[in-house]
C-alpha positions in Angstrom: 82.9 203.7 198.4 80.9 204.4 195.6 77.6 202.3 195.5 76.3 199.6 193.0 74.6 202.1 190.6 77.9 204.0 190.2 79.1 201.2 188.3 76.5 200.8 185.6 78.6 203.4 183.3 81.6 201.6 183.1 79.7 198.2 182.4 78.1 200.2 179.4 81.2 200.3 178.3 82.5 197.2 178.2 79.6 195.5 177.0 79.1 197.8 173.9 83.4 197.2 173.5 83.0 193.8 173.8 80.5 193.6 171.3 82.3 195.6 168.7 84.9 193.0 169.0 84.7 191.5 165.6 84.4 187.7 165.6 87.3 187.5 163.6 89.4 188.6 166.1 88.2 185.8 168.7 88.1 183.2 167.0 90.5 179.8 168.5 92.9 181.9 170.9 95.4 178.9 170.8 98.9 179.5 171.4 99.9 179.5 168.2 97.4 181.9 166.9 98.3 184.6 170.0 101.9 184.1 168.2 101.1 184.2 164.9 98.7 187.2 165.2 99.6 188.9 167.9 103.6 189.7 167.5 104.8 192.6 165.1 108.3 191.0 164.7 110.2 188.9 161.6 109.8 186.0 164.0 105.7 185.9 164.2 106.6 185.8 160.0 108.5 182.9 160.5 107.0 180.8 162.7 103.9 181.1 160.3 105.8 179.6 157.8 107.0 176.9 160.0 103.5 175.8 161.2 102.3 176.2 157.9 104.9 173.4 156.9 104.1 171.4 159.7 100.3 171.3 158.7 98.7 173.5 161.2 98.2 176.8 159.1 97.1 177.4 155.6 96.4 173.9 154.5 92.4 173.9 154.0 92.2 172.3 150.7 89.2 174.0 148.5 86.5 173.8 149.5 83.5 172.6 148.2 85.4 170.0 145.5 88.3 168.5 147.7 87.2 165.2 149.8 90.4 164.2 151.9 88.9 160.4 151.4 89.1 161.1 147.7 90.4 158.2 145.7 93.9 158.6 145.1 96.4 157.5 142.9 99.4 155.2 144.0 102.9 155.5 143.6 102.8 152.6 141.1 100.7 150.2 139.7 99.4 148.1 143.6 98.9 144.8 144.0 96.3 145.0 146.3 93.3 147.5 146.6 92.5 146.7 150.2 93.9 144.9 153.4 92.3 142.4 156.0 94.4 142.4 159.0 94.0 139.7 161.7 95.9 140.9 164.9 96.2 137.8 167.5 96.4 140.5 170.5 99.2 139.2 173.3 101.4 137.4 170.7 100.3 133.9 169.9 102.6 131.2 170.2 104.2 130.5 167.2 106.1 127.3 168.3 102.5 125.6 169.2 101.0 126.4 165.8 103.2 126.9 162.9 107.0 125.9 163.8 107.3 122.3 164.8 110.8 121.9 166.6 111.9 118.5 167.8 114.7 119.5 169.3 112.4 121.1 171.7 110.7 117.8 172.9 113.6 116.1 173.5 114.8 119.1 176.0 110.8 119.5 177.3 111.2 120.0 180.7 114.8 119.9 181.3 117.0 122.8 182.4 117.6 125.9 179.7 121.4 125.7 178.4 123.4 128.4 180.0 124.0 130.2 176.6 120.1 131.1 175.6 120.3 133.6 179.1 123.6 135.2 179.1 123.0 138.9 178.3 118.9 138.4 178.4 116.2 140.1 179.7 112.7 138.9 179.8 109.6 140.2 181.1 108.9 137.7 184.3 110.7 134.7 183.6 113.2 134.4 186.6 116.4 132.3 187.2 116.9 129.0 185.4 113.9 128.1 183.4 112.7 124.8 182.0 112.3 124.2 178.0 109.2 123.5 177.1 108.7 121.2 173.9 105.1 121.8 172.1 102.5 119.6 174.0 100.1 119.3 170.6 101.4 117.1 167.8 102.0 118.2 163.9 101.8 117.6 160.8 103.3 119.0 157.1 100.5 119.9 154.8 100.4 121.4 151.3 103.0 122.0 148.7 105.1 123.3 151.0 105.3 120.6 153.3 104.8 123.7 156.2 104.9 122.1 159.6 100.8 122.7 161.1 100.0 121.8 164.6 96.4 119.7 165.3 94.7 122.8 166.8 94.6 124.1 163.4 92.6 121.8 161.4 91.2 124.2 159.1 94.4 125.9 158.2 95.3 122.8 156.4 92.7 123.5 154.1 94.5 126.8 153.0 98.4 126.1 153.3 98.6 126.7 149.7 97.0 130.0 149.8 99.4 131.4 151.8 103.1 132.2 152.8 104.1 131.4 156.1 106.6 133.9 157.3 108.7 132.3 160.5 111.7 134.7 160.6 109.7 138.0 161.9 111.3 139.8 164.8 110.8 142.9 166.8 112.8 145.3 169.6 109.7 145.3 171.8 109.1 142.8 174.2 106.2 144.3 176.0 102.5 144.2 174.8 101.5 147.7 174.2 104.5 149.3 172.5 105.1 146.1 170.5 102.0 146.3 169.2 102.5 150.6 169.0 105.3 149.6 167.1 103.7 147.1 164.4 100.4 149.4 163.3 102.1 153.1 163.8 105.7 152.4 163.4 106.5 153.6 167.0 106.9 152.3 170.0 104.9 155.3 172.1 101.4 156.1 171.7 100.9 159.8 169.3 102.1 158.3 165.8 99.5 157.9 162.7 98.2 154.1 162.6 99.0 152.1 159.2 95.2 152.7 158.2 95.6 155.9 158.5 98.8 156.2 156.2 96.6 154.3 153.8 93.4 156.1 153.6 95.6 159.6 154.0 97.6 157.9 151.1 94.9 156.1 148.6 91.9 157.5 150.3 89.0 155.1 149.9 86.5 154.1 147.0 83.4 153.8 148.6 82.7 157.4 150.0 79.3 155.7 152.3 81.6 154.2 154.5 84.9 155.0 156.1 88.1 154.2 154.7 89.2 152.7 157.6 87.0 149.9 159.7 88.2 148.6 163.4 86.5 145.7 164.7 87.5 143.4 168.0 86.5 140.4 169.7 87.8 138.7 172.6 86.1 140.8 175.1 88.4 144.1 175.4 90.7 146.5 173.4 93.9 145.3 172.2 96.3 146.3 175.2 98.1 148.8 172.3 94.4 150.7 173.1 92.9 152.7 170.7 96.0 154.5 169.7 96.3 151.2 167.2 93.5 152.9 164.9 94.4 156.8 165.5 95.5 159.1 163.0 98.4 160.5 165.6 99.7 163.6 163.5 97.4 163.0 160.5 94.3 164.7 160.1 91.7 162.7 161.9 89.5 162.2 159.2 91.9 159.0 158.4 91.5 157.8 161.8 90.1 154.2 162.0 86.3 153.7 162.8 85.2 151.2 165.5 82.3 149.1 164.7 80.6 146.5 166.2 79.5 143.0 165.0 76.3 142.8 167.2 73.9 145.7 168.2 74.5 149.3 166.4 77.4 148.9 164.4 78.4 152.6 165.0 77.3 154.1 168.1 75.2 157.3 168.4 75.3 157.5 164.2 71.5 157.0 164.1 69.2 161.1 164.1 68.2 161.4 168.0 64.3 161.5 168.9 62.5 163.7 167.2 64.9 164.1 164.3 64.1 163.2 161.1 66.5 162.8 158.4 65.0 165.9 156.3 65.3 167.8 159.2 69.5 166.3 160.0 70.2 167.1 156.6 68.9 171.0 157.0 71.4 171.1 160.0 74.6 169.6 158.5 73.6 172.3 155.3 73.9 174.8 157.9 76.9 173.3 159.8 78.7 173.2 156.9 78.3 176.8 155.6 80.0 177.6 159.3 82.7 175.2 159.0 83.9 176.6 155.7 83.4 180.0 156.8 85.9 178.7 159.6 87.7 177.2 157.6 89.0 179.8 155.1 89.6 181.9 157.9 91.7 179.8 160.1 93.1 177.4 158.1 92.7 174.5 159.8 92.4 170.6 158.5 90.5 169.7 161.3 87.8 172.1 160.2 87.7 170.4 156.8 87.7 166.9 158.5 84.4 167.6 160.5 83.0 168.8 157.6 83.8 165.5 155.6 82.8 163.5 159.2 79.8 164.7 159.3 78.9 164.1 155.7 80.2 160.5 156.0 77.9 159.8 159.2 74.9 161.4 157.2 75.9 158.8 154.5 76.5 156.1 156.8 73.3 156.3 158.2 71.8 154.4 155.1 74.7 152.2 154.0 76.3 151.2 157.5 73.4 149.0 158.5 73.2 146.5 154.9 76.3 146.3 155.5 76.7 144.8 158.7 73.2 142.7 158.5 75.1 139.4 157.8 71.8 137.4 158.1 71.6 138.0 154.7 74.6 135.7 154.1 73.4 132.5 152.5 73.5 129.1 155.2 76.4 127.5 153.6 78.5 131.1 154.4 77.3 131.0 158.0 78.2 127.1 157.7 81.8 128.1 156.9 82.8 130.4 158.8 80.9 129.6 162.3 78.6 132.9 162.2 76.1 133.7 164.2 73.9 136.9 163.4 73.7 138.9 166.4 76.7 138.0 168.4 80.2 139.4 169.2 82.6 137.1 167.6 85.8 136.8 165.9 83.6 134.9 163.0 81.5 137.5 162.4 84.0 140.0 162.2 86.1 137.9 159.2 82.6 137.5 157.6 81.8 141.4 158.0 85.7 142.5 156.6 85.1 140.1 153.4 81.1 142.7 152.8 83.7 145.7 153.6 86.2 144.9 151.2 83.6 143.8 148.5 82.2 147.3 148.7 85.4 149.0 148.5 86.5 149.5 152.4 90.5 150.2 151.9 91.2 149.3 155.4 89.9 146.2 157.7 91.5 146.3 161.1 90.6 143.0 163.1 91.6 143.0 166.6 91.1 139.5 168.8 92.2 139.7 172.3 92.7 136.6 174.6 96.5 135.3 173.1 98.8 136.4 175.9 99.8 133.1 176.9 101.8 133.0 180.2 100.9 130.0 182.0 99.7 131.4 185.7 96.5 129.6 185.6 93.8 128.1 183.9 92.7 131.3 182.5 95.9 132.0 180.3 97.7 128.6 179.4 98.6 126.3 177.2 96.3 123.2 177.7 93.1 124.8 178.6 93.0 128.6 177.2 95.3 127.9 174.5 93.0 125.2 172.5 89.8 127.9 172.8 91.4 130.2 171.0 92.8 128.6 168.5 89.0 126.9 168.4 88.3 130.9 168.4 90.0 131.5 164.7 91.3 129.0 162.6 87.8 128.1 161.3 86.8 131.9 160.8 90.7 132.5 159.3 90.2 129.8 156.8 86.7 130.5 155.6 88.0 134.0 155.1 90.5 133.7 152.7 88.8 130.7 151.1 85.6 132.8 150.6 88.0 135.2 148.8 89.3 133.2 146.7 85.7 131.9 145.7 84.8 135.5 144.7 87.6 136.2 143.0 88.7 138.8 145.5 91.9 137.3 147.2 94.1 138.7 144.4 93.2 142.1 144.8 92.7 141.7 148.8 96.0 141.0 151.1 94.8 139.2 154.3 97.7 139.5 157.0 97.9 137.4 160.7 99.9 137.5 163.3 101.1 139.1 166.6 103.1 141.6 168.1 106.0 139.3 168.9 106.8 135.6 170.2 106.9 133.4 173.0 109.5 131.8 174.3 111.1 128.0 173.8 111.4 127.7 178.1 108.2 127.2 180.4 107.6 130.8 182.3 106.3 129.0 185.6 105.9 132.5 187.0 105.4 132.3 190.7 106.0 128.9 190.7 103.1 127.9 188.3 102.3 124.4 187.4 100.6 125.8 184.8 102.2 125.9 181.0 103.0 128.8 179.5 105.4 131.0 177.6 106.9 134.2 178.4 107.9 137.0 175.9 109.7 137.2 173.2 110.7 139.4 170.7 113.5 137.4 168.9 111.2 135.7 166.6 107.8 135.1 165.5 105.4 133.8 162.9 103.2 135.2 160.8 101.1 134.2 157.5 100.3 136.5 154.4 97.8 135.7 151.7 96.4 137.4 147.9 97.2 140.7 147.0 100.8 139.7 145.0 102.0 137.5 147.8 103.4 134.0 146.7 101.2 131.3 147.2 101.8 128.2 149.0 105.5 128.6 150.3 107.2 129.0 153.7 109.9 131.9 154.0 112.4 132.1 157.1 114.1 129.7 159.6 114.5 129.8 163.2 116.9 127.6 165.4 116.6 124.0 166.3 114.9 125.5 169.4 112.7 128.5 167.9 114.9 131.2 169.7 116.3 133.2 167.1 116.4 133.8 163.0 119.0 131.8 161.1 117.4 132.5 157.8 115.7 135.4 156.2 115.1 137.7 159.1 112.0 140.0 158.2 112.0 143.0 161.4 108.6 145.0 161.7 110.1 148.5 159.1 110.4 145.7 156.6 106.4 143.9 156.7 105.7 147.9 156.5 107.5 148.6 153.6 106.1 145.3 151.8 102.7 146.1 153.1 102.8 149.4 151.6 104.4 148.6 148.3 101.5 145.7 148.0 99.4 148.7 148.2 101.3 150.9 145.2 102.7 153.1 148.0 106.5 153.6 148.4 106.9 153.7 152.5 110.3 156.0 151.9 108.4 158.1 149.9 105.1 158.7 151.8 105.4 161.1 154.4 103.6 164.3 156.3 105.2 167.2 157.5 105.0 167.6 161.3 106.8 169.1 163.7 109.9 169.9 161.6 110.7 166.4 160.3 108.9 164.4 157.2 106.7 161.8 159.1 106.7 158.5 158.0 105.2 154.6 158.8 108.5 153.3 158.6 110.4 156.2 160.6 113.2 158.9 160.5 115.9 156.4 159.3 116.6 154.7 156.3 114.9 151.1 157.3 112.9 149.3 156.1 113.4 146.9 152.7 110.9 144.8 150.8 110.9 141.0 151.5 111.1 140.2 147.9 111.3 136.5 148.6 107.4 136.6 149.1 106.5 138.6 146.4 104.5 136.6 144.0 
């Protein structure tokens, strides 16, 4: 058995190998470098070409002059420069806000005719369930003479501003893969967000503040999670930015103790020299995004916080839409997405939990929950678009509302709850649009005499993509990334997806 000092030798060796081992040579040891590198065959030739399609080889832009949040230029001349879009997280119910049926009160209560369950599946309601007529009285307001229920006073105010879409449907009747399905055109978490295909398509004009901005209320994440605002196959430099209406907007953004921002700025120098060494070498678009991420935080750290200080906002502002500097709210987040867009933000993602309506207790029904959200909004929602319109900015700005599917006409009474509430439903919801080359002031779509199903005008979720891209100058068919073999796209594989010219203004 030789002893310990024997060894000494043979670790010589290794260490003075090991560092002869050029850095080159050790850099990322992924699976697909050992292929790429490593094999001497036609094959190792080929699958570099197909990962080089697919975006993960060769694809660093040059450096130096290309920013990936660039302004771009559309497909054709856009409508719309930016987007607001208010998401109503567990699917609000559209027959208790925006589709009055009488129909429905006369069968309140009463058993559900044999025909509406043959062949139906929903997510708890059991047996024979009751139909539930609206328990809030309405109205018709506006040019349109659009049916408005009482819990939405302020609405009124704008019914001329905006088209009220009542035909939309989905093929998801669950919360998270509907919603999947609405903001990244699939049903399962991985897919790029629809902020991301904007900023990846259009980039963003203001280059001291992300192209992208996420911000929720309602006390938790949408239940799609953050997958809503990720750039999936996309380089994640389009990836949505979560902010925060009260405290610091962008956590851990601000230099750490003892950093100045002379001395943050000598580091990122450095970092950057690295990364672009890295990145001619490897090839890799995520290099190129960190470089551009940590550029945009260095930015951020001076514009971010104007910004989002609201209490600059005049009294009459904070008078119309409900604000309160300082707090979490839905309010503050409509009053902080109008400063974004007015500065050039291309993407406003609002996120407002609390709408999943079922009826199994005080907590989630119609008569006691219901009401506070509703409260929760429609003043905020109003002021929004009417603050807009003040400033000149609703034409170039599309504000969209709505949920990830409906609820149903029948009383879910899950468990035997006396509570009221809807289940489900993906055969037909409501939505509103407003600015940005949508028709003012009309209502597009029918449902039933009982709000089950479209009988006029259906508009599924590939066709609000395609007309909330083509608002944008983008054509959804057209705009695509190369990933794993196939030509990516919002709108999917197949050839769905047509523009709801009947809102167009």
């Amino acid at each position: 058995m030789p002893s310990d000092y024997t060894l000494f030798p043979a670790v010589n060796d290794f260490l003075v190998k090991m560092l002869d081992f050029h850095l080159e040579h050790a850099r990322a040891l992924t699976r697909r470098q050992f292929f790429c590198q490593t094999s001497l065959s036609l094959g190792a030739v080929a699958l570099g070409g197909l990962l080089s399609r697919d975006g993960y080889a060769g694809v660093a832009p040059a450096l130096k002059t290309a920013n990936p949040l660039a302004p771009r230029k559309p497909h054709f001349a856009p409508k719309a420069k930016s987007i607001i879009y208010l998401d109503m997280s567990g699917a609000p119910p559209s027959l208790d806000m925006f589709d009055w049926k009488p129909k429905l009160a006369e069968l309140n209560l009463k058993p559900c005719p044999e025909e509406l369950l043959k062949g139906q599946r929903f997510a708890f309601i059991k047996g024979v369930p009751k139909m539930l007529g609206s328990p809030y009285k309405f109205a018709q307001y506006g040019s349109s003479g659009a049916w408005v229920s009482e819990l939405l006073p302020h609405f009124t105010e704008i019914v001329d501003d905006v088209a009220l879409i009542r035909s939309m449907w989905t093929d998801q009747f669950n919360h998270a893969p509907a919603e999947l399905f609405i903001y990244t055109g699939s049903a399962r978490a991985g897919a790029a967000s629809m902020g991301s295909w904007l900023t990846y398509g259009l980039g963003t004009e203001n280059q001291d503040l992300p192209g992208f901005v996420v911000l929720l209320s309602g006390g938790t994440d949408p239940t799609g999670g953050k997958s809503l605002w990720g750039s999936g196959f996309l380089p994640s430099v389009y990836q949505g930015v979560q902010c925060r209406s009260a405290g610091e907007p962008i956590l851990f953004a601000n230099n750490p103790a003892g950093m100045d921002r002379s001395s943050r700025r000598r580091t990122l120098d450095a970092l950057d020299k690295l990364d672009e060494i890295e990145a001619k070498q490897c090839g890799d678009p995520e290099t190129v995004t960190r470089i551009a991420q940590y550029e945009l935080a260095y930015r951020m750290q001076i514009s971010v916080p104007e910004v989002f200080d609201i209490s600059k906002e005049p009294k009459d502002i904070h008078e119309m839409y409900g604000t309160k500097p300082g707090e979490a709210s839905f309010a503050n987040n409509c009053l902080l997405a109008r400063r974004l867009v007015e500065r050039g933000v291309r993407h406003v993602q609002l996120y407002d939990w609390g709408w999943d309506i079922h009826g199994t207790g005080p907590g989630d029904d119609l008569l006691n929950q219901f009401p506070k959200k509703c409260r929760d909004v429609d003043r905020a929602c109003a002021a929004l678009v009417r603050d807009l319109k003040q400033r000149g900015l609703l034409e170039e700005t599309l504000v969209i509302w709505g949920g990830e599917f409906g609820r149903t006409p029948m009383n879910e009474a899950r468990g035997g709850s006396m509570f009221l509430g809807r289940d489900h439903h993906p055969h037909c919801f409501t939505i509103w649009m407003a600015g940005g080359g949508i028709q003012p002031g009309i209502v597009y779509g029918e449902t039933d005499e009982l709000g089950y199903g479209v009988v006029k005008d259906k508009v599924s979720v590939r066709d609000l993509q395609t007309t909330i891209l083509h608002l944008m100058g983008l054509d959804a068919h057209q705009l695509s990334y190369r990933f794993q073999g196939l030509n990516q796209r919002l709108i999917g594989p197949a050839e769905e997806g047509e523009l709801v010219r009947g809102i167009l203004a």
